[in-house]
N, C-alpha and C positions, 0 to 999 in steps of 0.2 A: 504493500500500500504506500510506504513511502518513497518508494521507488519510483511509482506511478504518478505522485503529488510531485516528487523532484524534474519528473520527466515533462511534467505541466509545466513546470515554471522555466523552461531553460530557453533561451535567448535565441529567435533563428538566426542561424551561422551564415556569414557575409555570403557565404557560397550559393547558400540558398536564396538569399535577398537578390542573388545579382545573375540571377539565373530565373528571377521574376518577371512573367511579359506583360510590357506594360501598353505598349505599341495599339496590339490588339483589342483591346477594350476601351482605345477611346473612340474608334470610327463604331464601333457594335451601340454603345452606350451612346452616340450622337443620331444615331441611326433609329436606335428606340427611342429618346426622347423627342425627336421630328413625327414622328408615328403617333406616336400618343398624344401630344398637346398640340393641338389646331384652334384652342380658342385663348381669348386670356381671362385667365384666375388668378385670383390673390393668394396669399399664402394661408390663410384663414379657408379659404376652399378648399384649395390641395390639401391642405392638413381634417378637413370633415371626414366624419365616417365616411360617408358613403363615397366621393374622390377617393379618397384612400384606400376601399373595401376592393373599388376597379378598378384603377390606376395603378397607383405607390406599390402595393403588396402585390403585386406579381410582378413587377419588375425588380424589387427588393431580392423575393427570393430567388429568382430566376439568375442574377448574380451573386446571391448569397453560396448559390452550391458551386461555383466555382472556387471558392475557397484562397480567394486571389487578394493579399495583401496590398497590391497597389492599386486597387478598384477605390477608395477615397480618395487620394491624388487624380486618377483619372476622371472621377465626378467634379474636380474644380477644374480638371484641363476643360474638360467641357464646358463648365456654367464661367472659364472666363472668354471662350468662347460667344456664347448667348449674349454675354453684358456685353461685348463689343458689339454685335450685331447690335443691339437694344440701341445703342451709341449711333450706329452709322446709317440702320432703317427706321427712321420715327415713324414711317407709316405700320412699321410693326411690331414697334416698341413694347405694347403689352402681351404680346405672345412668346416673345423673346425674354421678355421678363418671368413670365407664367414657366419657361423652360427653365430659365435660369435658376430658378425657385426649384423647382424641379429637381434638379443636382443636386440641391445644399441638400433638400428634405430626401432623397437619395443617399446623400453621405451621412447623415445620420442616421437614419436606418440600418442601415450596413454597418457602419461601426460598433452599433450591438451585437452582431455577428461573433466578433473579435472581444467580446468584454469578457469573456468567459475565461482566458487567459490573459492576465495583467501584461505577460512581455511580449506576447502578439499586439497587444491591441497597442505598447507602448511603440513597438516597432511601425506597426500600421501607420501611427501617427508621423515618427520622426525619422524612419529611415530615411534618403535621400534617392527618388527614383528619376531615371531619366526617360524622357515620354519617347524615346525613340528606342526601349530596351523591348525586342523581341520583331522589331519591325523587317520585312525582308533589304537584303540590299539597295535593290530598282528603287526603293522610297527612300532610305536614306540619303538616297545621290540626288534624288529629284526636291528632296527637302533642303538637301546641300547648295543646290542653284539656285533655290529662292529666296534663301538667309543667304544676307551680307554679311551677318558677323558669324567668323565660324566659332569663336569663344564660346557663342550659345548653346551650340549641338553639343558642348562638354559640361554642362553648367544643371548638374541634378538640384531637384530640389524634394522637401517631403512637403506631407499635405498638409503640415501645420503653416509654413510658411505658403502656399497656394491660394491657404482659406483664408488669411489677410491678406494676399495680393486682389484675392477677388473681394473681400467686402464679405466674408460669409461671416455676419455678426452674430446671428442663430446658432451652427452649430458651435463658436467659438466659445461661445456662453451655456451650451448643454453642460450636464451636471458631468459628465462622463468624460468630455474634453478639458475640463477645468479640475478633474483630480489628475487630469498625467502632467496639465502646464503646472498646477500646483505642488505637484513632486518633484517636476523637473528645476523649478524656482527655487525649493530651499533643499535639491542637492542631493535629494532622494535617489533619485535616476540621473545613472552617467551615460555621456556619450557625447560624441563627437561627428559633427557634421563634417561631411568631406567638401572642400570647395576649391574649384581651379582660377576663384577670383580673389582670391586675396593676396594683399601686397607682399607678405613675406609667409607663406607657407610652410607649415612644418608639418608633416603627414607622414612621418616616418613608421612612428607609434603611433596609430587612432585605435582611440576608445571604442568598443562596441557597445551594447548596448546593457546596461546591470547593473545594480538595484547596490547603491552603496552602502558596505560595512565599514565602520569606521575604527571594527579591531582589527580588521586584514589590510587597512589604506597604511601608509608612510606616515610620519607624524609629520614632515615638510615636503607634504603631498601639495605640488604645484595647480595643480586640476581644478583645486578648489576656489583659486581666484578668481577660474570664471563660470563657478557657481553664481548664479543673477542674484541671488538675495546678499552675497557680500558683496555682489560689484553695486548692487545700488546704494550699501554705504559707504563704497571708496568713493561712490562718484559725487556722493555727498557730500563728502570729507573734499574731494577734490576741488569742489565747488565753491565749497570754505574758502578754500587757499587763492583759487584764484580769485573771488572778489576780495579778499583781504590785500593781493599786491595790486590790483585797479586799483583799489583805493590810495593805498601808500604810493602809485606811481602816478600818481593824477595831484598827490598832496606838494608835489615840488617841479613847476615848469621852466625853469630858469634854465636848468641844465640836466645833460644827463648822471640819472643815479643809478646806483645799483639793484635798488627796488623796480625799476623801470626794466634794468636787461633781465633778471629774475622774472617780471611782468611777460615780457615777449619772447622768452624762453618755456615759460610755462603756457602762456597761449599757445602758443609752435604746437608745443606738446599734443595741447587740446585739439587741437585743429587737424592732427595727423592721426587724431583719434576716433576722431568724428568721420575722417576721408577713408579710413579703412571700413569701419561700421557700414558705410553706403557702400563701398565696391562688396564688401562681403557676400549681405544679403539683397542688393540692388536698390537705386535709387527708390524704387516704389515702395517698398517695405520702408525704408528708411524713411519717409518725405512723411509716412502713416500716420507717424508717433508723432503727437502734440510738442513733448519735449523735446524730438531732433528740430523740428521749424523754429525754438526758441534757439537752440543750439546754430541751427546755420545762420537765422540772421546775426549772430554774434561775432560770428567769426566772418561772415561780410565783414561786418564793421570793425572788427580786429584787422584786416586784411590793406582796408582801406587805411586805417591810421599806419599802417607800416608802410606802405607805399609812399603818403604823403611824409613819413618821420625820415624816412630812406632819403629823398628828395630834399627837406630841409638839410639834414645833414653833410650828406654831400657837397649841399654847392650852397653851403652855409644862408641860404634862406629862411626866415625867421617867420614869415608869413606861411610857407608851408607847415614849418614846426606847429605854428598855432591851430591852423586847420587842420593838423592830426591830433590835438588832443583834443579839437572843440568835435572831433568827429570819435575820438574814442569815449568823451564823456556821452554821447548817446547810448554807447553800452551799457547803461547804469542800468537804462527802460528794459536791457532783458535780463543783465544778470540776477536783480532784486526779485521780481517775480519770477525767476528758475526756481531761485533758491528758494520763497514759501510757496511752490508750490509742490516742495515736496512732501509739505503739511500737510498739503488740502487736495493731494492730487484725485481723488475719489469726490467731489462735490461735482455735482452736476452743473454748476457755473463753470468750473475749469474745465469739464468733457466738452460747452457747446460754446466755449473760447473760440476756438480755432474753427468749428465749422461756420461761426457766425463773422470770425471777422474772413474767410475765404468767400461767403458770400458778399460780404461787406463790399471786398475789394473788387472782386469779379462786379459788380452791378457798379461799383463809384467808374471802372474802366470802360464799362458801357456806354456812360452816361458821360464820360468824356468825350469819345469817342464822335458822342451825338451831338454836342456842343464846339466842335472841332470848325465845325463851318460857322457857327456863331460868330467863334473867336476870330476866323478870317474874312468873314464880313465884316463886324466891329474896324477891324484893326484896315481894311481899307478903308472904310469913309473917313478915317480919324487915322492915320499914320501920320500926320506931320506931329502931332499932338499926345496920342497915345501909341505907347510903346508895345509889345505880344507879353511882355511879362507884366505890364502895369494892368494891361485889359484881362491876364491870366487871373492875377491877384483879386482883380475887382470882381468876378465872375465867381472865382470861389468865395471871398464874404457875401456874395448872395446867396450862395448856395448853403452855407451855412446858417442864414438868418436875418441878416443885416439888409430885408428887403429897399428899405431906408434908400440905399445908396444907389438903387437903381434907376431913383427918382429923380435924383440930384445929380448923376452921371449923365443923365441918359441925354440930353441937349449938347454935349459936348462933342455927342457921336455927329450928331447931325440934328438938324433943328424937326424934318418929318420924322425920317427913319429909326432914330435913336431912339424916342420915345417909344416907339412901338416896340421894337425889338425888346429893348432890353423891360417893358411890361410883361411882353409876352416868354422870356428867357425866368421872372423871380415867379411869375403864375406857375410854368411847369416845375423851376426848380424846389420852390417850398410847398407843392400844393400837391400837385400831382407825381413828382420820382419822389418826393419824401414820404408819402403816404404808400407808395408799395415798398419803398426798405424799409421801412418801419412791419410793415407787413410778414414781408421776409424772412427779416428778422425774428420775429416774431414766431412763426412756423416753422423756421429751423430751429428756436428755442424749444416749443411745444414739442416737437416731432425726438426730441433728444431728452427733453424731461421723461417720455413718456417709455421711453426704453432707454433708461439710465444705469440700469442693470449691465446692459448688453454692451452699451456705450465703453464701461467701464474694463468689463472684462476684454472687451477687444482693443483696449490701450495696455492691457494687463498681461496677455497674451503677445502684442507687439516688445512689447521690455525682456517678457521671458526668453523670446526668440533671442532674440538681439542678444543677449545675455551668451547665449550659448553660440559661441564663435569658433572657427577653427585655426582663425588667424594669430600666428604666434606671439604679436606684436599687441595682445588684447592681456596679457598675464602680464603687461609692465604698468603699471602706474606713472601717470604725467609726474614728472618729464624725464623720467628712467626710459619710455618707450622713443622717445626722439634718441636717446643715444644707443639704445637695441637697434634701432632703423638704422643708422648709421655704420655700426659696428657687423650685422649680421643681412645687412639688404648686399653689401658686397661679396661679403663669406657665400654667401647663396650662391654665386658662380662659380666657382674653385674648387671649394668643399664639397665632401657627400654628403648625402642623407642624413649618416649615421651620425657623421662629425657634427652638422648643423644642430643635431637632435640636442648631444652632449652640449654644446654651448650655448644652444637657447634654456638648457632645462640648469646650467650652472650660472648662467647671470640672472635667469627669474628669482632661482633663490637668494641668490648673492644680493638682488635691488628688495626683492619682496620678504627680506629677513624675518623682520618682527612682527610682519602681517600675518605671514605663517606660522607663525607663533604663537598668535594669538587666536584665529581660527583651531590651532589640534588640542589647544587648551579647553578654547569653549566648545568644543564637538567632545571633548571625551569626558569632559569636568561637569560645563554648564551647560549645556542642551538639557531642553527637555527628556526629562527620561533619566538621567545621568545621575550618580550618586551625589554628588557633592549638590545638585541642582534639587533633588527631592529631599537630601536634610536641610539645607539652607534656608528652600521656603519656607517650611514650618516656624522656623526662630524668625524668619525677615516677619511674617505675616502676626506670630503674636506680638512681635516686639512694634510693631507697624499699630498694633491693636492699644497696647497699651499708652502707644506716645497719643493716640486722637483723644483717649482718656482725658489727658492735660486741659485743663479750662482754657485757655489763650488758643491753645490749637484746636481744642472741640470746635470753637465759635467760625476759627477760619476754614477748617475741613467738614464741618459739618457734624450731624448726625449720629449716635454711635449705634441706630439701629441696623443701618445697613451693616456694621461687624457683624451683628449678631443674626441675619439672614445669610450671610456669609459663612459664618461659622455652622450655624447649623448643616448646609450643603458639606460642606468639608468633614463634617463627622458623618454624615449619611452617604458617603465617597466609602467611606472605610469598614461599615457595617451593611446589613443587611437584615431587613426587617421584613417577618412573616408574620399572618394572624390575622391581618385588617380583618379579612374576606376569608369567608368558610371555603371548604377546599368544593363542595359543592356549589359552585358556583357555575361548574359547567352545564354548556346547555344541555346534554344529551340527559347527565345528571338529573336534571331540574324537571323536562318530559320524564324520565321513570317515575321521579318521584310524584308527579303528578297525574300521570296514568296511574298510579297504584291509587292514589288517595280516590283518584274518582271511582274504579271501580270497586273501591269499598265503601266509599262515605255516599255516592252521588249517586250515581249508577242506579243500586240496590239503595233503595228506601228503607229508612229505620225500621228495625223489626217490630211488627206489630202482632202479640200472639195470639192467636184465633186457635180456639179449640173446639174442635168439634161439641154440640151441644148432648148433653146426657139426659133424651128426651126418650119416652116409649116406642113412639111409632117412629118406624123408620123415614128413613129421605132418603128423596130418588135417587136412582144408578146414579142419572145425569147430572145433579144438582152441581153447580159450580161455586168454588171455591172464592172467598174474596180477594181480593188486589193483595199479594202480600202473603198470601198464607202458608204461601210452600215456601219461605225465606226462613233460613234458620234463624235463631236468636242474635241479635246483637250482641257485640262482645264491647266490654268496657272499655278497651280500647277503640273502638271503631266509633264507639261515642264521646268518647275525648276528644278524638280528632272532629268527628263532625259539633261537636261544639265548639273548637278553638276556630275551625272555620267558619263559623257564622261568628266568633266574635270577632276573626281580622279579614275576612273577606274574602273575594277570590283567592286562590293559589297562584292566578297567574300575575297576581299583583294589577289584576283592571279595577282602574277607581269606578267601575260601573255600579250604580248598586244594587242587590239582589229584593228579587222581588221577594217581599216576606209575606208570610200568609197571618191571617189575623186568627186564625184558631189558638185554642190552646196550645204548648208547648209540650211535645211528647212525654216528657216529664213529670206531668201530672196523669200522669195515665197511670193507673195501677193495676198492675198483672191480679188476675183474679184464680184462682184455681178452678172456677168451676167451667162445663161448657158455655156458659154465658158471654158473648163480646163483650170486652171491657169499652167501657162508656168516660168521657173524661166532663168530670166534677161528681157533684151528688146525682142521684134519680128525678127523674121530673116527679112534679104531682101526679100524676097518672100512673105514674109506675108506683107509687106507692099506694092511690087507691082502689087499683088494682092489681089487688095481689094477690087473686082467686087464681082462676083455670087458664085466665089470658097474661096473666103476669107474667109466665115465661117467655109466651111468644109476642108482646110487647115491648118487653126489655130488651128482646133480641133484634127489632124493629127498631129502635133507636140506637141501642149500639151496632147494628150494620149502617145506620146512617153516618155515625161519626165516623168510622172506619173508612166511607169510602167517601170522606169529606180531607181525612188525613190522607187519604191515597191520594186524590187529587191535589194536595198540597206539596206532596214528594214527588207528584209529576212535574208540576210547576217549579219545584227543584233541579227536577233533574234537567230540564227545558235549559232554565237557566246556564246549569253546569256545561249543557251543548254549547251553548252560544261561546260560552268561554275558551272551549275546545277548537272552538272555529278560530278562535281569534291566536291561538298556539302560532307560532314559527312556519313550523312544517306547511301548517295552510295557506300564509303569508309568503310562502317560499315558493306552494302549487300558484300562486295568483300572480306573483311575479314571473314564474317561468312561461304562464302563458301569457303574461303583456308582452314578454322580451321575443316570444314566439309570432306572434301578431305586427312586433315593430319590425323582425326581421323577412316578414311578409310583405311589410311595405319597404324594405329601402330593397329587397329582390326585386320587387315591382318596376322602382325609378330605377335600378340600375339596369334593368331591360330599356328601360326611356333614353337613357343616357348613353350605353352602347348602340342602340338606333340611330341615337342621333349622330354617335362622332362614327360610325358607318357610312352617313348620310343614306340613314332608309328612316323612312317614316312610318311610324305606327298608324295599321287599316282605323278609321276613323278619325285620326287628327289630322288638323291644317299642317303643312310643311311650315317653319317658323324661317324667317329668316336672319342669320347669326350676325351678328356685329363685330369690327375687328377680330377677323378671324383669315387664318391663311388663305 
């Protein structure tokens, strides 16, 4: 057995991975998705039962038995296929979209395929496949003449990075996708992406794919640097540093300091950091992430102040010098917001940043664009007068607000034309383009508040990736990585493999000493889990308990009830309590014991004993017996129970309540010895004054009336006790299975409607309908 759980868990071997065809399943899967979808659906349709019952799930399994680990890579080769069509055909945009949808809801499907084994479905996810693996020769030479770049036909990628080149924000945020990036982030799972684009490659030794132990790793195990959850403190830390020398090199302009070459040496740094990050995993991945667009505009503007400080220097110009620092204090606007947003970077303000000011700019470019003739109209009636940058200047304080001056310009242009124009230039600009970016705006806020979730993990997901690099030059820390560049971009030509391997893995440790150090510390010491990390809490947590104690510090921390909600959980972590709830609480339990109760208490009516009467003359063969007579005696127990039932109610716990009968209570009935029916109270007058020759057969006449007034009162019981039986599980469970039988009658129904239709045959009796944006 253990053998067979070892044999589950064990990693497929690169041999297998690379002997995977991948080729073939993206023209099959492009070929069924054109087949199936001819009209456009939303994703909220594709995802309904009944889409789903005809569609999705026979395509799901139908590549499910193929058993083919790069079948979720080739559902986003396809669906970024569809979004570019969606792109380049608006006349069929939403069908193109309905396909694309298609894919995602495709790859997630099939990913559960794979969940059943954790290093399948991890390799699924991040092996690196190439979409030309499996394909014949004739196509790769004909693919080779139509790609200009041949770097591309070498350039694998896996489905993780796929599913953010395409925008697949759904399945990136499934519960299933977000435990392997989750693992993969704090280190859990190792591996190493192969890539033939990065600046200085070391592939000597690559990682495969497996699940890390931290008593089998090295203590100054290099690998760990670029686990994502430490690099996003170094990059923290790094961020530190460098706004601390902007600052100290901005605090002295006079001359050059040495805070200043530290300044642009550690930019350098950054900047070489940033240039590997996008050759890595490609501009588009890279441009994804909200924090690379803060990061490149940065280093624009680093880029620009070395240029201009270059040129000062040189040819001792004092006007350039100034335009490089009055251009490097712009970098204040992104480093200060980098750096708290690594505070807040989950608020839904900061996710719809960046898609609002991209709208922003895209519609202010438009809107240039459209005012472009304005500006060279203006600027001929009035060019001896007004200048293209003075009439630029005046154009944007209109546009900004300052209707005002449109009024008081506008005769200047020209005593007809000016007035008009520039009325009819502040009417569209404050009135009509402010009222749809406000609009815009607006709808891209909405549209992002309302899958903020998805928003989030798919910025969470772009870091995790990015994190896991294979470029050598990503284990150095700024500004250790500029002289790695230096020292080992030239060794790359001369040197082996094997050499390079050795001097890249002896200078990471050598620059990354104390980093290392302190990572094999806290993974073996203070990780969760970790001896010294489960005694420590205990003392931190009471000791933490006792300081809120303190009157000065209660008032500023608060509360000291939340300890003591706290505390409770921490001792119920450590114990285990039984008893609330009787062990009979099961249902199956609960039906026995209450089929027993009824067929003792309910059922069978209280025993009521009739004795035959000890008269002379006989009675007939036929004479029938009353309600009740052939029942044996009740037993004390069986009268216990049917009295604790009538004193707490149903059994099955229905507040309904029982019909009770106004007769006397069997109880007062008193068993008599002789044949006589026992009667419940005293004798009527009649029965006492006659008590001659008719006394027996009148007595017997009144007690067969009570008898069969009690028999109808234990029908009327037992009526009841049905009713309550009806209301049992079981019956609840027959009435459910025929609603669920009747609802699957009607979506068989539509889904004969819905194969007719996307047949294009029409069902005998109805009108042909005609389809709307459809192929």
């Amino acid at each position: 057995m253990e053998e067979e759980q070892s044999q589950g868990f064990l990693t497929p071997t690169p041999e297998h991975l690379a002997s995977v065809k991948v080729f073939p399943l993206i023209p099959s899967l492009k070929k069924d998705v054109l087949q199936t979808i001819d009209s456009a659906l939303s994703w909220e349709q594709l995802t309904a039962s009944d889409i789903n019952f005809a569609i999705v799930r026979p395509l799901v399994f139908k590549y499910a038995k193929l058993d083919n680990m790069a079948v979720i890579y080739a559902c986003f080769v396809v669906r970024s296929y569809f979004v570019q069509e969606t792109e380049e055909n608006l006349a069929y945009s939403g069908v193109m979209l309905s396909r694309a949808h298609l894919c995602e809801l495709m790859a997630m499907k099939l990913l559960g395929h794979f969940s059943s084994n954790q290093m399948r479905l991890i390799a699924t996810l991040t092996a690196s496949w190439s979409p030309l693996a499996g394909a014949p020769p004739e196509i790769i030479a004909e693919v080779r003449e139509l790609v200009s770049n041949e770097e591309s036909l070498s350039e694998p990628q896996c489905a993780l990075e796929m599913a953010i080149a395409t925008e697949s924000k759904r399945f990136l945020s499934s519960p299933v996708v977000q435990t392997i990036v989750n693992d993969i982030y704090a280190g859990h799972v190792v591996f190493s992406m192969t890539s033939n684009r990065s600046v200085l490659a070391d592939n000597y030794k690559p990682r495969f794919i497996e699940v890390y132990d931290v008593h089998k790793a090295p203590f100054l195990d290099h690998y760990r640097l670029r686990v994502p959850k430490y690099g996003a403190i170094l990059e923290f830390l790094n961020f530190a540093a460098l706004l601390m020398l902007f600052l100290l090199c901005l605090a002295n302009l006079t001359r050059m300091t040495p805070f200043e070459i530290l300044f642009i040496v550690f930019a350098s740094a950054f900047a070489l950091e940033e240039y590997t990050a996008s050759k890595e995993h490609g501009w588009g991945i890279y441009i994804a992430s909200l924090w690379n667009v803060f990061d490149t505009s940065f280093i624009i503007i680093f880029l620009a102040y070395l240029i201009y400080r270059i040129k000062g220097l040189s040819s001792h110009n004092l006007e350039a010098s100034d335009m490089a620092f009055d251009i490097l204090a712009c970098g204040a606007c992104i480093l200060f917001p980098r750096l708290a947003f690594f505070a807040v970077s989950n608020n839904v303000i900061v996710l719809a940043l960046r898609a609002m000011i991209t709208d922003f700019i895209f519609f202010i470019s438009i809107a240039a664009i459209c005012f472009s003739g304005l500006l060279f109209t203006l600027h001929s009636l009035a060019s001896e007068t007004w200048s293209v940058k003075a009439i630029a200047w005046l154009m944007v304080q209109i546009w900004f607000g300052n209707t005002y001056l449109s009024f008081g310009q506008a005769s200047s242009f020209h005593p007809l034309f000016g007035p008009i124009l520039m009325t009819c230039f502040a009417a569209l600009s404050n009135t009509l383009l402010l009222t749809i970016l406000i609009s815009i705006l607006s709808n891209t806020f909405a549209r992002i508040d309302a899958n903020a979730n998805q928003e989030y993990l798919f910025q969470f997901a772009i870091t995790t990736i990015e994190g896991v690099k294979s470029d050598a030059l990503f284990s150095y820390q700024p500004p250790f990585n500029l002289f790695a560049f230096i020292i080992l971009w030239p060794l790359s030509f001369v040197v082996t493999p094997r050499r390079l391997h050795s001097t890249n893995v002896f200078l990471i440790r050598l620059t990354s000493f104390p980093t290392l150090i302190a990572i094999g510390v806290y993974e073996r010491y203070l990780r969760e889990g970790q001896k010294w990390r489960e005694s420590s809490s205990d003392a931190y947590s009471s000791f933490s308990r006792k300081m809120k104690n303190v009157p000065i510090l209660e008032h500023l921390v608060g509360s000291s009830s939340t300890d003591l909600y706290e505390a409770i959980f921490d001792v119920e972590d450590h114990h285990s309590f039984h008893g609330l709830f009787p062990d009979s609480d099961d249902e199956e339990h609960d039906l026995h014991a209450l089929r027993s109760t009824v067929s003792q208490d309910s059922i069978r009516p209280p025993s009521i004993t009739i004795s035959r009467p000890s008269i002379s003359r006989s009675q007939p063969p036929d004479s029938r017996q009353p309600y009740g007579a052939a029942n044996p005696p009740q037993t004390p127990q069986s009268t216990r129970s049917y009295r604790q039932e009538r004193a707490t109610g149903s059994p099955t716990g229905s507040p309904r309540p029982r019909r009770v009968s106004m007769l006397p209570s069997l109880s007062q009935i008193q068993p008599s010895n002789s044949g006589e029916i026992p009667t419940a109270g005293p004798g009527s007058p009649l029965s006492k004054l006659f008590t001659g020759r008719k006394g027996a057969s009148t007595s017997q006449v009144d007690k067969a009336i009570a008898a069969s007034a009690n028999a109808e009162a234990a029908i009327r019981r037992v009526e009841t006790l049905v009713e309550d039986i009806r209301a049992l599980p079981v019956n609840r469970l027959k009435d459910e299975m025929k609603e669920l039988q009747d609802r699957q009658a009607r979506i068989e129904n539509l889904l004969l409607v819905l194969t007719r239709g996307m047949r294009n045959e029409t069902p005998t009796g109805l009108p042909s309908s005609v389809r709307h944006d459809t192929m």
